[in-house]
PADODO-398300 format. One record per residue (C-alpha): residue number from 1; x, y, z; residue in one letter. Coordinates in pm, 1 decimal, decimal comma, padded with zeros to 6 digits. Example, Ala and Ser with C-alpha at 12.3 -4.5 7.8 and 13.67 -1.06 7.14 Angstrom:
<sites>
1|01230,0|-00450,0|00780,0|A
2|01367,0|-00106,0|00714,0|S
</sites>
This chain:
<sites>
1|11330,2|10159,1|08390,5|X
2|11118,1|10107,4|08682,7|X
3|10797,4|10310,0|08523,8|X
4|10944,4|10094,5|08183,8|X
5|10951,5|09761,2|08299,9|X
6|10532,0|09860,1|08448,2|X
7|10429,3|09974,5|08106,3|X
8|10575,6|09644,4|07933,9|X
9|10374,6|09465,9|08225,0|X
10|10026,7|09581,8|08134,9|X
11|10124,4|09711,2|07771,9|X
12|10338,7|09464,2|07638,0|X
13|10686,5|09518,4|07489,8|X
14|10678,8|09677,5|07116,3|X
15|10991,9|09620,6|06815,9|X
16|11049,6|10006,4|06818,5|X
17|11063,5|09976,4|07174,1|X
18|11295,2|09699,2|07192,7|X
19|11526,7|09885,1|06964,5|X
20|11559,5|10132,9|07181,1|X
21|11631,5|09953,5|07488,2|X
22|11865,2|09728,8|07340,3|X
23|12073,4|10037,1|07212,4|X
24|12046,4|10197,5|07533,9|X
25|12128,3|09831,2|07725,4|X
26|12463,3|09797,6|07542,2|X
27|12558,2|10137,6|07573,3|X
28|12488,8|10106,1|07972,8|X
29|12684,0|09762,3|07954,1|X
30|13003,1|09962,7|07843,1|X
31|12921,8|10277,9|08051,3|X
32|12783,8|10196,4|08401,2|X
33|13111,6|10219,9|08577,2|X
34|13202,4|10564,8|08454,5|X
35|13190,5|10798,0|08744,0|X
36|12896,4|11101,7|08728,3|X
37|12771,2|11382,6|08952,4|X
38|12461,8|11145,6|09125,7|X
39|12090,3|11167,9|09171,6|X
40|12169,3|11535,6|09363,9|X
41|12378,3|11683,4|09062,8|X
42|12662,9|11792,8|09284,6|X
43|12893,6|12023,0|09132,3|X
44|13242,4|11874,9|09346,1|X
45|13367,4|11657,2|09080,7|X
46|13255,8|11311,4|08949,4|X
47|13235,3|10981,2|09176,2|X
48|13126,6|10656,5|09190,9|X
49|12771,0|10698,9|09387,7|X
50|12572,3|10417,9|09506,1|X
51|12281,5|10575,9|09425,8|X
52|12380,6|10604,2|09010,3|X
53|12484,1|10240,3|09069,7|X
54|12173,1|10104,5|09195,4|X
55|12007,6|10236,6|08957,4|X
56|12209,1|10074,0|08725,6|X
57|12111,8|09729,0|08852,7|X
58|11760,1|09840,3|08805,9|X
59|11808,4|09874,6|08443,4|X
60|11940,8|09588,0|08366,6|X
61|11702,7|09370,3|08597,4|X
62|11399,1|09524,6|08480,5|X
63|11510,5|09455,4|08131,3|X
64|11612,5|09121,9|08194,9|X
65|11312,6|09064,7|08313,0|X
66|11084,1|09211,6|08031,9|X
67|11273,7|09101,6|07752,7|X
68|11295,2|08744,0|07900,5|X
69|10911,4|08725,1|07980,8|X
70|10822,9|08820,9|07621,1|X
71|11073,1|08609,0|07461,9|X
72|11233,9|08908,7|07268,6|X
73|11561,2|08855,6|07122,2|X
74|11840,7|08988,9|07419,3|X
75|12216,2|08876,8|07516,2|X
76|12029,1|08813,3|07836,8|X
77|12352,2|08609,1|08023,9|X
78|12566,6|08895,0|07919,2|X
79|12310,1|09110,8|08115,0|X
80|12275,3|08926,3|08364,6|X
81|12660,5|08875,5|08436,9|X
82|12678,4|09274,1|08406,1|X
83|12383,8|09278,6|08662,1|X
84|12524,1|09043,5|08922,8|X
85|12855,7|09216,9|08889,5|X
86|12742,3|09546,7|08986,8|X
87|12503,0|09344,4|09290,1|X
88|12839,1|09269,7|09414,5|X
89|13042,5|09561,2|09360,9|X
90|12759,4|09747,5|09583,3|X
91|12758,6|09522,9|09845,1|X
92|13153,3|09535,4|09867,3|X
93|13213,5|09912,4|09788,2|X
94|12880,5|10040,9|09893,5|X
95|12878,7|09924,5|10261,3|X
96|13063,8|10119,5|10556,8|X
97|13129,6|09864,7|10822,1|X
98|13256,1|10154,6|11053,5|X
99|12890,7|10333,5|10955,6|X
100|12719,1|10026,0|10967,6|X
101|12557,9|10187,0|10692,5|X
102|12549,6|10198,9|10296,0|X
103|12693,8|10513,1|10195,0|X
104|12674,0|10783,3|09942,7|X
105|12987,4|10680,4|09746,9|X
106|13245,5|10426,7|09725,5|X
107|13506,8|10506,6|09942,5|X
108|13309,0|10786,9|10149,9|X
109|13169,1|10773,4|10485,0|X
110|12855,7|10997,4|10444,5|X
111|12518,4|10867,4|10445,6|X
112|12245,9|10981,6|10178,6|X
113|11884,8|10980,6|10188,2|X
114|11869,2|10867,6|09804,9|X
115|12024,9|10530,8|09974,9|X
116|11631,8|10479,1|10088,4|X
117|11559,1|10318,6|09751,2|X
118|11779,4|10027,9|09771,7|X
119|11473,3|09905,3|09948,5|X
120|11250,5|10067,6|09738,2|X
121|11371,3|09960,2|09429,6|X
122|11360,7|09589,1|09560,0|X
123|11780,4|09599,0|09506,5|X
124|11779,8|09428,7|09878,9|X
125|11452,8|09277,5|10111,4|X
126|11306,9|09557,1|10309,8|X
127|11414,3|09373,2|10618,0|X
128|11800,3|09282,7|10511,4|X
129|11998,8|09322,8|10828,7|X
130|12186,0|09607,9|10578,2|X
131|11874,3|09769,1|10505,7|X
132|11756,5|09802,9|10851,1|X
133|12096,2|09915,8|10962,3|X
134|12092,0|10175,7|10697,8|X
135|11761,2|10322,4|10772,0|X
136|11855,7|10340,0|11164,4|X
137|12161,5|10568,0|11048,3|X
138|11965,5|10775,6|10823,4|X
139|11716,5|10810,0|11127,8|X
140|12000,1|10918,3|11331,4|X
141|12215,3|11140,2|11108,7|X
142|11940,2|11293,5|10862,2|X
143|11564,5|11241,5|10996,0|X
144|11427,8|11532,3|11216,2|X
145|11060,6|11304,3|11152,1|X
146|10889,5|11315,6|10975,3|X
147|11149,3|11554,7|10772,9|X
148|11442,0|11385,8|10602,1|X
149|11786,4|11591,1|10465,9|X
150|11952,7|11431,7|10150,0|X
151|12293,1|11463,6|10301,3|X
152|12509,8|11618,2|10543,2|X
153|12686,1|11904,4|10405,5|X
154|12979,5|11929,2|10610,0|X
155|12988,2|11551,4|10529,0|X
156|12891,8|11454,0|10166,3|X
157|13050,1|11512,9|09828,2|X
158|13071,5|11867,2|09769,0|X
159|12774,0|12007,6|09614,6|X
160|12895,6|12366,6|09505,1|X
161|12630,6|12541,2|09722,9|X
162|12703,3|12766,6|09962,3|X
163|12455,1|12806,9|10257,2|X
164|12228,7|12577,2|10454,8|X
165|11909,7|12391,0|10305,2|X
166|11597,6|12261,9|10406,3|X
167|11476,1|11883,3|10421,5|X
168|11355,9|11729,8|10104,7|X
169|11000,2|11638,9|10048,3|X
170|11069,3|11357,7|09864,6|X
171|11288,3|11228,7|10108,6|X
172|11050,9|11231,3|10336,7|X
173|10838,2|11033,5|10127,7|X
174|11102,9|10790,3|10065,9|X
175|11123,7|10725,0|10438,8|X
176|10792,4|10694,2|10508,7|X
177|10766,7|10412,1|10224,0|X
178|11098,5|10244,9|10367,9|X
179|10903,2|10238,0|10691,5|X
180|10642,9|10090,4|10571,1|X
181|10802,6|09782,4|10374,4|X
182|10997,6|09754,0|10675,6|X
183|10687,6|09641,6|10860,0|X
184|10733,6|09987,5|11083,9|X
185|10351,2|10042,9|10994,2|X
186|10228,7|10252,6|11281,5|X
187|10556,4|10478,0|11232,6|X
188|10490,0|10524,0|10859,2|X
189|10134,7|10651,9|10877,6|X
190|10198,8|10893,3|11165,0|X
191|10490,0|11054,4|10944,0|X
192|10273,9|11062,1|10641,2|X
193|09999,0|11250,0|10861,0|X
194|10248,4|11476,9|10985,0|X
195|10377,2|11547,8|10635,4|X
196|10028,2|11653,4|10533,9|X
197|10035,5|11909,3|10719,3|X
198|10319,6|12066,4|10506,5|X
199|10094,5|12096,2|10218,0|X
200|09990,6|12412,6|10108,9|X
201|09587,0|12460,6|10067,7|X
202|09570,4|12290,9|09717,5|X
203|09768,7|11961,9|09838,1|X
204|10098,5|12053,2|09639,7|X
205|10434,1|12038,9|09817,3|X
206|10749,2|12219,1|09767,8|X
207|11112,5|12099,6|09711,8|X
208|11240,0|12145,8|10059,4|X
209|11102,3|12252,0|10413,1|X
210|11252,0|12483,1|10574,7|X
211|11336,5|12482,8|10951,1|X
212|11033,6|12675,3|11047,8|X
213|10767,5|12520,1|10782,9|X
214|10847,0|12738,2|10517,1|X
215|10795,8|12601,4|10144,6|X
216|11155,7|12627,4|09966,4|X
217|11321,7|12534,5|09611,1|X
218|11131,1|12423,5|09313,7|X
219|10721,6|12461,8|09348,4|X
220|10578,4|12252,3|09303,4|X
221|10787,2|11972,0|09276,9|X
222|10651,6|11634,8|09041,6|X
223|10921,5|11408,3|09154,8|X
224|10803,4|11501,7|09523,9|X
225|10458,5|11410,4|09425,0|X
226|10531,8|11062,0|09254,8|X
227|10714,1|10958,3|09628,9|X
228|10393,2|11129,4|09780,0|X
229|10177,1|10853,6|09542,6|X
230|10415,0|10565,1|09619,6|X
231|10445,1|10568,5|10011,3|X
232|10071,2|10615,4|09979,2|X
233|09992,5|10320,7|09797,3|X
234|10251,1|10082,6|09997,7|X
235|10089,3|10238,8|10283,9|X
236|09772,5|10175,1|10227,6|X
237|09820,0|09818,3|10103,8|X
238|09984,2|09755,0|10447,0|X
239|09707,5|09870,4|10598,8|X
240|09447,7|09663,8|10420,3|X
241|09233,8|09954,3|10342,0|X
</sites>
C-alpha cells in the first residue's frame, strides 16, 4: 500500500483501480484481526504479530489518504475508525513494559527486527520515546552492527527450522534507515559503509550473512535491495548531498 499510495501520488487514482481497493479495503475491514504466520512465514502456528498489524494500519491510512485527496467515493469514517482502532490495539498489545520494547506478538516477549518499520512506515515519529526504546533493544538483543538478526530463536514464535541462521540483509538495511530518521546520522552512514563491503563484485547482496561473511539463503534477494534503495535515499537526504 505503501508503493500504492506513491503511484496514486504522481499517477493519480484510476475507477478500475478504485474497484479494486475498495474490494480489498472491506475485505481487510472484516479480516485484519484474524491471526497469520507474519512477515517471516513461521511455521509454529498462527498469532497475532505486530508486524501483520502495522501493516494493517498502513493500508488503511494510505487509502484514506488517497481516496480522500482525490475525492473518490470511500466509507472513509468507517476506515478511519478501523484505522484508529488497530493504532490503539498496537500501542496496548504491542508494547512490553518489562522489554521496554514493542514486541513480535501480542502477548510475547521477543523482540523482532521487522518491528524497525513502525518507524519506517511513519506508524510512530522516528524519535517517539517507544521508538527509541525499541531500537536500543533491538541494538542490544539482535544487532552485531552493522548486521541485524530477525529474531531470537530460542526466543520468538517457532519458525519450524531447525539449525542456526545468519543476519538478514534487509534488516540491516532497515536499521540503518531507523538510524537515520532517528537523527543517529554519523551511525547510519558508517553501517551502510560497512554493509558495502558484504556485496559481492556486481553490488548484489544475499538473504543472510553468515557469521564469517559468507553469502546465505535466497541470491540475490529484491526485497534486500529495495531496503538497500530506501536507507540510501533517507540517508542521503540527511546528509544534504
Amino acid at each position: 500500500f505503501d508503493a500504492l499510495f506513491l503511484l496514486f501520488e504522481h499517477r493519480g487514482l484510476y475507477y478500475r483501480g478504485w474497484e479494486q481497493i475498495s474490494r480489498i479495503m472491506e475485505w481487510l475491514s472484516e479480516n485484519w484481526q484474524t491471526p497469520d504466520k507474519g512477515i517471516w512465514e513461521v511455521r509454529g502456528g498462527d498469532r497475532a504479530f505486530l508486524h501483520s498489524r502495522v501493516m494493517c494500519w498502513v493500508a488503511f491510512e494510505r487509502t484514506i489518504r488517497a481516496m480522500g485527496r482525490q475525492g473518490m467515493p470511500a466509507p472513509l469514517e468507517q476506515w478511519r475508525q478501523v484505522r484508529d482502532t488497530i493504532y490503539k490495539e498496537i500501542m496496548d498489545k504491542g508494547w512490553s513494559e518489562e522489554k521496554q520494547s514493542f514486541v513480535q506478538y501480542y502477548g510475547g516477549d521477543a523482540v523482532d527486527a521487522s518491528a524497525l518499520l513502525i518507524s519506517l512506515t511513519g506508524f510512530t515519529a522516528p524519535a517517539d520515546p517507544r521508538m527509541l526504546k525499541t531500537l536500543d533493544r533491538i541494538e542490544k538483543e539482535l544487532t552485531h552492527a552493522p548486521h541485524v538478526y530477525r529474531y531470537r530463536t530460542d526466543q520468538a514464535a517457532d519458525d519450524g527450522l531447525k539449525g542456526t541462521e545468519g543476519t538478514f540483509s534487509i534488516c540491516s538495511f532497515w536499521y540503518i534507515e531507523a538510524l537515520a530518521r532517528a537523527g543517529r546520522i554519523e551511525e547510519a552512514r558508517e553501517n551502510l559503509e560497512q554493509m558495502f563491503t558484504y556485496a559481492n563484485h556486481l553490488g548484489l547482496y544475499s538473504e543472510e550473512i553468515g557469521p564469517t561473511g559468507e553469502a546465505e539463503g535466497n541470491f540475490p534477494q529484491a526485497f534486500t535491495h529495495l531496503a538497500l534503495i530506501r536507507a540510501c535515499y533517507l540517508l542521503n537526504e540527511a546528509l544534504g548531498d
